[in-house]
C-alpha positions in Angstrom: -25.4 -14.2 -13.4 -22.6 -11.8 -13.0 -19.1 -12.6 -13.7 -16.5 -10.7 -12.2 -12.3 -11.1 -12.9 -9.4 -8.8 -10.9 -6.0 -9.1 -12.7 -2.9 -8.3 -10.8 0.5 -7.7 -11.8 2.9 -7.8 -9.1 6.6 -6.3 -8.8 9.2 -8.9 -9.3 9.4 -11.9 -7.2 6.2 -10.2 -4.8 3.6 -12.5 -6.0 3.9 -15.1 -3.4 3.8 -12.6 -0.6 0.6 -11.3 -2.5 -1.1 -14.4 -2.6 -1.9 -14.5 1.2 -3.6 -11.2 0.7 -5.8 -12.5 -2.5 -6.9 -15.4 -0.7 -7.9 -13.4 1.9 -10.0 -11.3 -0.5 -11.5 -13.9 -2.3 -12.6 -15.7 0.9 -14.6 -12.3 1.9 -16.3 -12.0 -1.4 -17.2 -15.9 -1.1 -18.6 -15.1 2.3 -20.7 -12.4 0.7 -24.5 -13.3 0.1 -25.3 -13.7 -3.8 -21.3 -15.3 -4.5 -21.5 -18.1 -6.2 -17.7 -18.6 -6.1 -14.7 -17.1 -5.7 -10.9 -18.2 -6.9 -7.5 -17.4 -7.1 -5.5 -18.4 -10.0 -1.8 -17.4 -11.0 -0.2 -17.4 -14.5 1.4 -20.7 -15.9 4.0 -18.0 -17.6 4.6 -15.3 -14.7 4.8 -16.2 -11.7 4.0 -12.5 -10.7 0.6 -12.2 -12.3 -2.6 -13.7 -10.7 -6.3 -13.2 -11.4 -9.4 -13.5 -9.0 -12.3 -14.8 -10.6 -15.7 -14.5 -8.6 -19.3 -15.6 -10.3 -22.4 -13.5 -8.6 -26.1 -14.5 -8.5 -27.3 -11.5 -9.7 -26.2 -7.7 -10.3 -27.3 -6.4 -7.0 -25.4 -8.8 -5.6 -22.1 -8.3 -7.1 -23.7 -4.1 -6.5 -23.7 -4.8 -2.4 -20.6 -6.3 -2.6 -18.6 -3.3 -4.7 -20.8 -1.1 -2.5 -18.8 -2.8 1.0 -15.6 -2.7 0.0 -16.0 0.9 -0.6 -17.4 1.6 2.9 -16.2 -1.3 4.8 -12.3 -0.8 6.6 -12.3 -4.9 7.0 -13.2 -5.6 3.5 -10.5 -3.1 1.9 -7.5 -4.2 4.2 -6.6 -7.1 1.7 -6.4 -5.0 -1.0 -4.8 -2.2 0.6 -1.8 -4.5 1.4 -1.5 -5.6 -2.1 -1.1 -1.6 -3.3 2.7 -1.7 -2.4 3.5 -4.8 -4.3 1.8 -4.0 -7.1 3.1 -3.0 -10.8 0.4 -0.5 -12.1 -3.3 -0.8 -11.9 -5.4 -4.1 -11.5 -7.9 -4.4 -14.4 -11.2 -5.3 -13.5 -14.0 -6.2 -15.7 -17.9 -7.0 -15.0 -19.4 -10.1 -17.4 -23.3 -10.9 -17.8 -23.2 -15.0 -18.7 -24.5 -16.0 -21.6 -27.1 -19.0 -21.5 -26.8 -21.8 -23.7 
């Protein structure tokens, strides 16, 4: 099982208006084949910062789904409308669970 987390640090007071847009991510990866889940959380401390947390069936499938939102207009429009509101890069990172 793959786990995959997206944090995002928005400009001041542009994390509400970016919520819509992580939603709307997160409900594309969900619909994805091999996503186990998908969810949107935001910071008890910052109001501003929010992280998307998605769990994948297997590495190909988290692989297809990287692989469509490089090539796929639909599945980049989300993110693209988060770019503006944003307050440097988003880090990503890629998990392997741990049995037991």
């Amino acid at each position: 099982m793959i786990i995959r987390t997206e944090m995002y640090k928005f400009q001041a007071r542009q994390g509400r208006l970016a919520l819509a847009h992580l939603r709307d991510h997160a409900s594309l990866m969900v619909r994805t084949r091999g996503c186990l889940e998908a969810r949107v959380a935001r910071s008890p401390d910052d109001s501003d910062q929010y992280l998307v947390y998605s769990r994948w069936d297997s590495r190909e499938s988290h692989g297809a789904m990287v692989l469509q939102l490089r090539r796929n207009q639909e599945a980049q429009k989300p993110l693209l409308a988060l770019l503006p509101m944003l307050e440097g890069e988003p880090r990503v990172g890629h998990y392997e669970a741990l049995e037991g």
